[in-house]
GUKOL-116729 format. One record per residue: residue number from 1; residue in one letter; y, x, z of N, C-alpha, C in turn. Coordinates in Angstrom, 2 decimals, padded with zeros to 5 digits. Example, Ala and Ser with C-alpha at 12.3 -4.5 7.8 and 13.67 -1.06 7.14 Angstrom:
(site 1,'a',(-005.69,013.19,007.80),(-004.50,012.30,007.80),(-003.30,013.20,007.80))
(site 2,'s',(-002.25,012.85,007.08),(-001.06,013.67,007.14),(000.03,012.90,007.87))
// end
This chain:
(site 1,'x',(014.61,027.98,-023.77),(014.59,026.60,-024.20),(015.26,025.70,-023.16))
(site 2,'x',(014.86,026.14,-022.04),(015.88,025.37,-020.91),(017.03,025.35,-020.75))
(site 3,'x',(017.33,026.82,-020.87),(018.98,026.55,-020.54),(019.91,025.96,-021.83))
(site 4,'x',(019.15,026.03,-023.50),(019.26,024.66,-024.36),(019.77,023.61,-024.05))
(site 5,'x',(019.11,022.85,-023.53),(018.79,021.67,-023.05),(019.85,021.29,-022.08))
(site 6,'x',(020.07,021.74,-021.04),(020.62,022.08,-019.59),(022.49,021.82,-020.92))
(site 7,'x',(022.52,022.66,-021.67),(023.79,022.71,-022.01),(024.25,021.37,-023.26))
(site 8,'x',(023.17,021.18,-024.04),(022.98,019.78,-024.54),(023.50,018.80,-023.88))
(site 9,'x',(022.79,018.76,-022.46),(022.68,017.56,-021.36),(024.30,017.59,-020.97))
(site 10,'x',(024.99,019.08,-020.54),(026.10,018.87,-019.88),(027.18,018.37,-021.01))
(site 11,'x',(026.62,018.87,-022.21),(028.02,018.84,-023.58),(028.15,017.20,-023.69))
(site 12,'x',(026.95,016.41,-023.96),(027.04,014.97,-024.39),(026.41,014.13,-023.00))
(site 13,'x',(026.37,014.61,-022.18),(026.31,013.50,-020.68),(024.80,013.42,-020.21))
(site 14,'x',(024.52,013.23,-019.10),(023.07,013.05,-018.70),(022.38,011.28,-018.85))
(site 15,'x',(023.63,011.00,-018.77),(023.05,009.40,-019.63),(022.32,009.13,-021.00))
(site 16,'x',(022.76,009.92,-021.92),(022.03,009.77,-022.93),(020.41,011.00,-023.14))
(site 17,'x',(020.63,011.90,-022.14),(019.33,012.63,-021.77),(018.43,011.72,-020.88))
(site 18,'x',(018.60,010.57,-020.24),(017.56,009.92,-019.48),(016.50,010.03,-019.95))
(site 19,'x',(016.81,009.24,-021.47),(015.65,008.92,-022.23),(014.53,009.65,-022.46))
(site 20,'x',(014.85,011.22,-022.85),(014.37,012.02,-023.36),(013.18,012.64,-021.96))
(site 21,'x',(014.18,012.51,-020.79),(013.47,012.76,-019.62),(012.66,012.14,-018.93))
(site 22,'x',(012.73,010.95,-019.16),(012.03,009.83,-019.01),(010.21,009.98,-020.11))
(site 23,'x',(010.57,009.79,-021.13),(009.41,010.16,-021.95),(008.73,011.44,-022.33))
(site 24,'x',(008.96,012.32,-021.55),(008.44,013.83,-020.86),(007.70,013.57,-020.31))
(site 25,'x',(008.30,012.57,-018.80),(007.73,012.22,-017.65),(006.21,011.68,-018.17))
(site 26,'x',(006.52,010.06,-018.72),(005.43,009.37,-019.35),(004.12,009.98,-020.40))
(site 27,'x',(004.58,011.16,-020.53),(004.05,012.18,-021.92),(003.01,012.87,-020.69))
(site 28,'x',(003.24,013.70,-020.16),(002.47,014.45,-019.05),(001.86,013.34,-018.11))
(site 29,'x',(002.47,012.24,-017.62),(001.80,011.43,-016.80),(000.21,010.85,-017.62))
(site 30,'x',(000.41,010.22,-018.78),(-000.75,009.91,-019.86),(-001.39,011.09,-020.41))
(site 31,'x',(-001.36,012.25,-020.30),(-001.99,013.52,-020.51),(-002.95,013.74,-018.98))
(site 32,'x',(-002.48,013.39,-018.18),(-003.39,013.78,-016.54),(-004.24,012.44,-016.76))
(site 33,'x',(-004.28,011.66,-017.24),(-005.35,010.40,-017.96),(-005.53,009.97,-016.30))
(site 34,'x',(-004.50,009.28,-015.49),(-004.89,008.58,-014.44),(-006.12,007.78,-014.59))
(site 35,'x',(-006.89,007.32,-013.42),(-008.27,006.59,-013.27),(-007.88,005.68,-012.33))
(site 36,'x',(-007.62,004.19,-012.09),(-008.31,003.82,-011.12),(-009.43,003.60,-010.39))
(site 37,'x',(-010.04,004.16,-009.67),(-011.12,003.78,-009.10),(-011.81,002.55,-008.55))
(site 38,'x',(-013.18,002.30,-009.48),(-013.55,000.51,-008.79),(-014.86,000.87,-008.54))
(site 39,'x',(-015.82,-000.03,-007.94),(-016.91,-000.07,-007.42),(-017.31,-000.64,-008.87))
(site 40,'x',(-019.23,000.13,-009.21),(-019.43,-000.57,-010.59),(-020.20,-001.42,-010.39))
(site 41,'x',(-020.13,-002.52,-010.82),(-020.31,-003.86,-011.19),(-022.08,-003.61,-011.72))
(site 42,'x',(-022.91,-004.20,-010.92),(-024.41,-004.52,-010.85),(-024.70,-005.73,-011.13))
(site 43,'x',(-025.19,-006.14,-012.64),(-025.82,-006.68,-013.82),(-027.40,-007.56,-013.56))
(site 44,'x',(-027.96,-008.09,-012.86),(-029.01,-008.46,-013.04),(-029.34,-009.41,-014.32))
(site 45,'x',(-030.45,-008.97,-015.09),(-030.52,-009.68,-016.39),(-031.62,-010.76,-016.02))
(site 46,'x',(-031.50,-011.98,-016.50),(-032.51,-012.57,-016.55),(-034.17,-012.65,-017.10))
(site 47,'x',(-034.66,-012.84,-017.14),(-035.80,-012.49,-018.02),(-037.04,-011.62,-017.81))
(site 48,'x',(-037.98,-011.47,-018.18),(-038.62,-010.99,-017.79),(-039.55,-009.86,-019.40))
(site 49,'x',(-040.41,-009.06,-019.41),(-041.12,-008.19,-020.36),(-042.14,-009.11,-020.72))
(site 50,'x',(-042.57,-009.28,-021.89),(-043.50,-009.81,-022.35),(-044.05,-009.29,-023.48))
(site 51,'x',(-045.08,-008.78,-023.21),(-046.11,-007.96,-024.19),(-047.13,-008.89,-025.13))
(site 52,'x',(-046.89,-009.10,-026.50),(-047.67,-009.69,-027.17),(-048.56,-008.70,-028.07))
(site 53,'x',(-049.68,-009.09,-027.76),(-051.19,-008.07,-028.09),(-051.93,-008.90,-028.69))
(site 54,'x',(-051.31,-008.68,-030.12),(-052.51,-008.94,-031.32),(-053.48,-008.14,-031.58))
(site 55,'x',(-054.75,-008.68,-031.70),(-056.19,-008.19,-032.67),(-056.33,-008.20,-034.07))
(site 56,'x',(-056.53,-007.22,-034.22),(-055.96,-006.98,-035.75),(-057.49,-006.03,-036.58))
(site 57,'x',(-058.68,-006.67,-035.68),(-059.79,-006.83,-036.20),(-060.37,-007.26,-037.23))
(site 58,'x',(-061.29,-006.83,-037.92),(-062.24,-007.48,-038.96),(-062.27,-009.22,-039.01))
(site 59,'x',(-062.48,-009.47,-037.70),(-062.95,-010.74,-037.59),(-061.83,-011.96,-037.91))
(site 60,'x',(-060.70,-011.35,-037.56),(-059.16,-012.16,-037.69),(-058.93,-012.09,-038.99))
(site 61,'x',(-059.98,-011.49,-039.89),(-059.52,-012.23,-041.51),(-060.60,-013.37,-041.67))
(site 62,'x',(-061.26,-014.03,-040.27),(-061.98,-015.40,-041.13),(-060.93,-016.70,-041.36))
(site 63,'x',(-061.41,-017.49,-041.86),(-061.16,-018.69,-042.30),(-061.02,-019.70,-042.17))
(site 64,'x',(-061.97,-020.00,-040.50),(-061.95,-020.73,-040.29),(-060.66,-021.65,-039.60))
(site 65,'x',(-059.48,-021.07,-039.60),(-058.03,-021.60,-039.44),(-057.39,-020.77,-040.65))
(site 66,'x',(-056.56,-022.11,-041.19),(-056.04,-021.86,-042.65),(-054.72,-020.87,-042.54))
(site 67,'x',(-054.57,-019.97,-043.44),(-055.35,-019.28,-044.53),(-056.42,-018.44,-043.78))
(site 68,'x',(-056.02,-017.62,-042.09),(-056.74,-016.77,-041.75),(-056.54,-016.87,-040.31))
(site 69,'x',(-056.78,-016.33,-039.02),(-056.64,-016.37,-037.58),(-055.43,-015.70,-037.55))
(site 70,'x',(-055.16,-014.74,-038.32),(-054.23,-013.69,-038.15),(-052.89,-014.42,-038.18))
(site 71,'x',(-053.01,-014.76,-039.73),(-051.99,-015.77,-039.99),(-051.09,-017.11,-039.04))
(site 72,'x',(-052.16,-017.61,-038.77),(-052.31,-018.60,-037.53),(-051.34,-017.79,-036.28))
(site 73,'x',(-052.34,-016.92,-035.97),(-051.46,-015.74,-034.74),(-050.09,-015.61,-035.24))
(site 74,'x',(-049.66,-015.09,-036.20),(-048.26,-014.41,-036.62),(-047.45,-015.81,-036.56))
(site 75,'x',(-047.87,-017.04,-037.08),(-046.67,-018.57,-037.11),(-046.71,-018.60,-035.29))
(site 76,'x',(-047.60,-018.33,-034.48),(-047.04,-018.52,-033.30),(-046.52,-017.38,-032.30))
(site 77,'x',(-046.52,-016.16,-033.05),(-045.84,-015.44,-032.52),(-044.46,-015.96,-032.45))
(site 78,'x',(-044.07,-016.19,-034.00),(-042.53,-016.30,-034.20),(-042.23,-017.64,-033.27))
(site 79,'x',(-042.94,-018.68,-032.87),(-042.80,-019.24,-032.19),(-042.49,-019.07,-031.35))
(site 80,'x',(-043.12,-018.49,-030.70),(-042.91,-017.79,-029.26),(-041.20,-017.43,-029.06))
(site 81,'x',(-041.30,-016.16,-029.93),(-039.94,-015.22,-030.22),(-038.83,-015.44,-030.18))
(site 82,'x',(-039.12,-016.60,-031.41),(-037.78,-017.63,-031.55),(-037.39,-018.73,-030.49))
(site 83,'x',(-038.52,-018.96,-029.54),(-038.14,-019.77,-028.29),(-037.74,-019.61,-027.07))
(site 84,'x',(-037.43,-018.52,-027.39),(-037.41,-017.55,-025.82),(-036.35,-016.68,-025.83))
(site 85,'x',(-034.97,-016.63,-025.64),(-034.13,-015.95,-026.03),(-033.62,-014.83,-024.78))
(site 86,'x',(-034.48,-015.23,-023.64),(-033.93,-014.74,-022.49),(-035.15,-013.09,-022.08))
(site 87,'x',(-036.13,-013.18,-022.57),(-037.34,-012.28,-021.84),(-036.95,-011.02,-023.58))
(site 88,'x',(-037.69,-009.79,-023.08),(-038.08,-009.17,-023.61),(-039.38,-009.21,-024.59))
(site 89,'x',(-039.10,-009.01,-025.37),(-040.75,-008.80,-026.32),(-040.89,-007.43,-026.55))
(site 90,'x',(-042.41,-006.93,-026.43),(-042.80,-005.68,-026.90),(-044.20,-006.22,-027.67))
(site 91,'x',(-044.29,-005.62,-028.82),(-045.48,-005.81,-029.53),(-046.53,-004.22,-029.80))
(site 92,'x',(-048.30,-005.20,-029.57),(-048.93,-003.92,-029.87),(-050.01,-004.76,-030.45))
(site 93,'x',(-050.37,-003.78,-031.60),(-051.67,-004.14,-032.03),(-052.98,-003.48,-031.55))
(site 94,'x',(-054.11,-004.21,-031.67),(-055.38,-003.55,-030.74),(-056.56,-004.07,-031.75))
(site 95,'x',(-057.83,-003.08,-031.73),(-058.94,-002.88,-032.08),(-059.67,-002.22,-031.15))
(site 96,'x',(-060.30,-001.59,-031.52),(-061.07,-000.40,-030.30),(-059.96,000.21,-029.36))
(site 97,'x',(-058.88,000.67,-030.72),(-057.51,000.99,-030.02),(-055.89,000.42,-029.65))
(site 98,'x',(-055.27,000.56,-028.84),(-054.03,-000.07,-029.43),(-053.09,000.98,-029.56))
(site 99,'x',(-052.05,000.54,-030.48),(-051.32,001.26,-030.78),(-049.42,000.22,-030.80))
(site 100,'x',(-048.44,000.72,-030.36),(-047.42,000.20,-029.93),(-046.47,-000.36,-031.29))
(site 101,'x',(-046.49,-001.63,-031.62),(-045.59,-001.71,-032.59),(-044.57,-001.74,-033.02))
(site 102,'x',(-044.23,-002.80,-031.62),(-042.24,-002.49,-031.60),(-042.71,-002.21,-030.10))
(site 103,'x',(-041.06,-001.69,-029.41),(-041.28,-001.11,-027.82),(-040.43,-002.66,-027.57))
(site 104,'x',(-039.85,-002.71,-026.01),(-039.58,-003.90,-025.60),(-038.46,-004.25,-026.59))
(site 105,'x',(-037.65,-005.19,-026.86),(-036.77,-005.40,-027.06),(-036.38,-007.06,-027.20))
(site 106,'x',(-034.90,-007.22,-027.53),(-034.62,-008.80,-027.75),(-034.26,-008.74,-029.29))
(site 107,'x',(-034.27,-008.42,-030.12),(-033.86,-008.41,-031.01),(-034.89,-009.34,-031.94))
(site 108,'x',(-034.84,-010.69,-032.20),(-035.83,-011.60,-032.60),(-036.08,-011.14,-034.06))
(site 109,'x',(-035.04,-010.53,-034.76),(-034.82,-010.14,-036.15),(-035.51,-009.48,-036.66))
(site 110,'x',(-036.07,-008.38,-035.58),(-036.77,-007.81,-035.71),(-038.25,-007.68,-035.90))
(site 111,'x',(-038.22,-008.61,-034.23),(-039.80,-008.91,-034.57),(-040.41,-010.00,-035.11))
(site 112,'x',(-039.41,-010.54,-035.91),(-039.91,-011.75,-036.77),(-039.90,-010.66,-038.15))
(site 113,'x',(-039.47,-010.11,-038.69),(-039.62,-008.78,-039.60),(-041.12,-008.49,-039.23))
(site 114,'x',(-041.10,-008.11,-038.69),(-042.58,-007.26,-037.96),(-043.53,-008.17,-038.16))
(site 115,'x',(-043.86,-009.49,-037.99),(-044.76,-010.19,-037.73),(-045.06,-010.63,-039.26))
(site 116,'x',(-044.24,-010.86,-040.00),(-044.31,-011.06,-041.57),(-044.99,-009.57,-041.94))
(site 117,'x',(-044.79,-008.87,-041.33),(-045.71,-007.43,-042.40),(-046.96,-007.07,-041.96))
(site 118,'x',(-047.22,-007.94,-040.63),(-048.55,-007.85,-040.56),(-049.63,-008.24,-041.66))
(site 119,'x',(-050.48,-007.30,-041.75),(-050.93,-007.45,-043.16),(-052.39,-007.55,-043.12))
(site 120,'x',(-053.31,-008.83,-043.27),(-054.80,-008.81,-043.06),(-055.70,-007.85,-044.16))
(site 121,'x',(-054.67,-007.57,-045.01),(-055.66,-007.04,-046.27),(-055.70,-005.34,-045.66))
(site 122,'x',(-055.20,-005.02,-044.62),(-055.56,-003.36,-044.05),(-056.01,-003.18,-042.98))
(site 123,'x',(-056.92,-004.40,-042.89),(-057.84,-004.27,-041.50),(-059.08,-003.82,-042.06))
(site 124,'x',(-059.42,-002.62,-041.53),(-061.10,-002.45,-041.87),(-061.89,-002.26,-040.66))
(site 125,'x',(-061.31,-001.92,-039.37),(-061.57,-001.94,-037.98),(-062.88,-003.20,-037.60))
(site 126,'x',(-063.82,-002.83,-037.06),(-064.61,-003.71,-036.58),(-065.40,-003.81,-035.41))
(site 127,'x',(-065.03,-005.01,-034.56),(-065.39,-004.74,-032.91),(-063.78,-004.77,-032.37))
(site 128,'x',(-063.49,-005.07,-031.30),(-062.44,-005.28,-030.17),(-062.51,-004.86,-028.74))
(site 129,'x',(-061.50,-004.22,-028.32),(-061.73,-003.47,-027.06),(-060.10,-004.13,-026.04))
(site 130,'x',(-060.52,-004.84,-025.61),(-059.22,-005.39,-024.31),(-059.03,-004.48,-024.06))
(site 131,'x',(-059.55,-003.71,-023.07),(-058.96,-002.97,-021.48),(-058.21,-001.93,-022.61))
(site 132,'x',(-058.30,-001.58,-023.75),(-057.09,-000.94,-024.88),(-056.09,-001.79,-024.65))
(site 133,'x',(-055.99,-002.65,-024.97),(-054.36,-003.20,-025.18),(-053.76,-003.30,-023.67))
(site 134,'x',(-054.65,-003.80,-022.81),(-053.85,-003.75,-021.37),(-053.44,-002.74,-020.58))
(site 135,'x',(-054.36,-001.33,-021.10),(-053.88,-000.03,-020.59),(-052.19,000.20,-021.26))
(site 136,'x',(-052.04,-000.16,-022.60),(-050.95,000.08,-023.24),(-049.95,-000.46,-022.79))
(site 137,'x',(-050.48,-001.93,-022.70),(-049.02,-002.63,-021.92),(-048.96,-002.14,-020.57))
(site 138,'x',(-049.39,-001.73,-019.87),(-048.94,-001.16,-018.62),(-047.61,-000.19,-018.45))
(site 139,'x',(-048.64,000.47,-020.02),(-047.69,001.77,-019.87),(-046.15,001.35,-020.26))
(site 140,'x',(-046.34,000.55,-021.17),(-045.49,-000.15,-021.89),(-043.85,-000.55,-021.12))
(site 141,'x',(-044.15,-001.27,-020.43),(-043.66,-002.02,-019.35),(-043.60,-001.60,-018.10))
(site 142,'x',(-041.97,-000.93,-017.41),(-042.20,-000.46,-015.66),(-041.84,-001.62,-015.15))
(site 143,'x',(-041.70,-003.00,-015.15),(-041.46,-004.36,-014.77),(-042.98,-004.30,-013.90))
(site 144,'x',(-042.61,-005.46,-012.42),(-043.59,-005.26,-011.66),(-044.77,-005.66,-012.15))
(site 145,'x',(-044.48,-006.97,-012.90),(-045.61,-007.73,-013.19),(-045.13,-008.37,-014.29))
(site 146,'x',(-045.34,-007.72,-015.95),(-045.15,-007.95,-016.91),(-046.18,-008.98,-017.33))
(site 147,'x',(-045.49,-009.58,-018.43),(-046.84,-010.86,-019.08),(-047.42,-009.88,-020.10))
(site 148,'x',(-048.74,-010.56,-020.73),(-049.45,-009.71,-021.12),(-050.26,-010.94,-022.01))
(site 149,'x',(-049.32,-010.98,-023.52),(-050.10,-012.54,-023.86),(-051.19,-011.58,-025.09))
(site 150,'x',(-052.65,-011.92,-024.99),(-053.26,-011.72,-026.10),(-053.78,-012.70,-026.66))
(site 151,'x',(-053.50,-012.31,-028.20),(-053.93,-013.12,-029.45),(-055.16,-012.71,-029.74))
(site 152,'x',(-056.15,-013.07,-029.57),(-057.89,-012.36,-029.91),(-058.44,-013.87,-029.78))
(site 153,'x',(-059.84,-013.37,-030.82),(-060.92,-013.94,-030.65),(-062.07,-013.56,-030.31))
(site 154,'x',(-061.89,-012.93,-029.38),(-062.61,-012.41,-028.34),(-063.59,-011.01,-028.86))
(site 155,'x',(-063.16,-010.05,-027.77),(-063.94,-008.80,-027.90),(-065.08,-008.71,-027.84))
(site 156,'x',(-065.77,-007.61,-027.69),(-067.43,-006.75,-027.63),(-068.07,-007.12,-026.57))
(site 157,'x',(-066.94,-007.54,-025.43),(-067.87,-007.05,-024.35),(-068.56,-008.60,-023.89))
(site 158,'x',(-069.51,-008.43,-023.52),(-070.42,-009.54,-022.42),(-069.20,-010.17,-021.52))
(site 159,'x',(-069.08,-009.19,-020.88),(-068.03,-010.17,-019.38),(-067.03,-009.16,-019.19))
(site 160,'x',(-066.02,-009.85,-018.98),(-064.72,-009.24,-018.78),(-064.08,-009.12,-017.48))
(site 161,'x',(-064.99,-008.46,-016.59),(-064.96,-007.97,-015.36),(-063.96,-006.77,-014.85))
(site 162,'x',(-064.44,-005.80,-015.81),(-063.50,-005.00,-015.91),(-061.90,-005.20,-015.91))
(site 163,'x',(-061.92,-006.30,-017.16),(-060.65,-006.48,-017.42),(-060.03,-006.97,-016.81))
(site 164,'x',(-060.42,-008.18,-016.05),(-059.45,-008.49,-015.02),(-059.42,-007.85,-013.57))
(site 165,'x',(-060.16,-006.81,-013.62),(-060.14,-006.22,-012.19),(-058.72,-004.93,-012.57))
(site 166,'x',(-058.77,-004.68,-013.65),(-057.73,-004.01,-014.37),(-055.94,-004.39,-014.33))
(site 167,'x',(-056.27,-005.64,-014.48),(-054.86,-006.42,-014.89),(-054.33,-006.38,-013.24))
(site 168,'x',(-055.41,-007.00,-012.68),(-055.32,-007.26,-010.81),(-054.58,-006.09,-010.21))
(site 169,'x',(-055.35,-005.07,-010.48),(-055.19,-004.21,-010.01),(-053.40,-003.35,-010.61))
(site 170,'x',(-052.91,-003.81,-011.82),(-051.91,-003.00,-012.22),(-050.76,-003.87,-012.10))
(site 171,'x',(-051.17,-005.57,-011.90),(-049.96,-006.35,-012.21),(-049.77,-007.04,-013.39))
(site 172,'x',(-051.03,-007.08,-014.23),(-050.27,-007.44,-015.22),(-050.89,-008.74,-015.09))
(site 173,'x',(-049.98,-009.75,-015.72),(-050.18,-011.18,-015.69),(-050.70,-011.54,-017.70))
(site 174,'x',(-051.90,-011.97,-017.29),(-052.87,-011.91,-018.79),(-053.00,-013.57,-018.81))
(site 175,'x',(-052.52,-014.28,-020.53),(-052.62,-015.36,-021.31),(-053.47,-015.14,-022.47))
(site 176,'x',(-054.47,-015.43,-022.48),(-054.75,-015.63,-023.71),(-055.30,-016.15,-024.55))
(site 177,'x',(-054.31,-016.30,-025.81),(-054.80,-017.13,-027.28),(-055.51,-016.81,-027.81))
(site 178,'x',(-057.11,-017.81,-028.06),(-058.21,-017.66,-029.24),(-057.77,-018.72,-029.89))
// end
C-alpha cells in the first residue's frame, strides 16, 4: 500500500498529497484522545440537611385545627420547602417507628408530591416515640449538625430527657412544631 502511494505522490506532485498527509496526521492525533491536565475544581454548596419528621399518629387526625393537625402540618411543610431553595430536605414519618420517606434531596417537586399523599385516613398507629425519628435522622444525614424539625403533638413520654441528651450528644439541632 505504501509504495502505492509513494508513486501516486511522485506521478501528480507532493503538493497536492499535503492534504491527505496532513489529515492522517490529525486522524491518529484525535484517536490518542489528548488530555489536558487541570487541577479539579472544589464546589462548596451552600446549605445545609434538613430533616422534616412528621407524626403520623392516631392523634394527628383530631380536629381541633381545621380540617386535621396533619393537614395543618403538610400546608407548612410545603411552606417550608417552597421557601428554602438552598438546604436539603429529607422526609420521615414517625409513630412508635420511623420510617424514611424521601432521602435528602432539593427537588421541591417532589416533596410537595409527597406531602399531598400524605394520607390521615391510614393512620391506625397509636402513641408516639421521638428518640425513633431522631435515631433516623442521624442516620439519615452525615452533615455535622443537621436540623431536625418535628411536626408532633407530643409523644408518650413524661420528660424528654432522653431525647435531648440524644440530639446533644449526636448533633442534631431539634425544632419543634405542635
Amino acid at each position: 500500500l505504501m509504495p502505492l502511494y509513494l508513486w501516486g505522490a511522485r506521478r501528480y506532485g507532493w503538493d497536492t498529497q499535503i492534504w491527505l498527509i496532513g489529515s492522517v496526521f490529525f486522524l491518529i492525533f484525535a484517536l490518542a484522545r489528548p488530555v489536558i491536565s487541570e487541577k479539579p475544581i472544589s464546589v462548596e454548596e451552600a446549605g445545609s440537611d434538613v430533616i422534616l419528621a412528621v407524626d403520623v399518629s392516631y392523634s394527628m387526625r383530631a380536629t381541633d385545627m381545621a380540617p386535621t393537625r396533619l393537614d395543618a402540618a403538610k400546608r407548612m411543610l410545603n411552606q417550608i420547602v417552597e421557601s428554602d431553595k438552598k438546604d436539603r430536605f429529607g422526609v420521615l414519618a414517625h409513630t412508635t417507628s420511623a420510617i424514611i420517606l424521601s432521602p435528602l434531596t432539593k427537588d421541591t417537586e417532589l416533596l410537595t408530591h409527597l406531602f399531598g399523599s400524605l394520607d390521615e385516613s391510614q393512620i391506625i398507629t397509636k402513641g408516639t416515640e421521638v428518640i425513633s425519628a431522631l435515631e433516623l435522622s442521624r442516620k439519615m444525614s452525615h452533615a455535622k449538625r443537621p436540623l431536625v424539625v418535628l411536626f408532633t403533638d407530643g409523644g408518650d413520654e413524661l420528660s424528654y430527657v432522653k431525647e435531648a441528651e440524644y440530639a446533644e450528644d449526636n448533633g442534631l439541632r431539634v425544632c419543634i412544631v405542635m
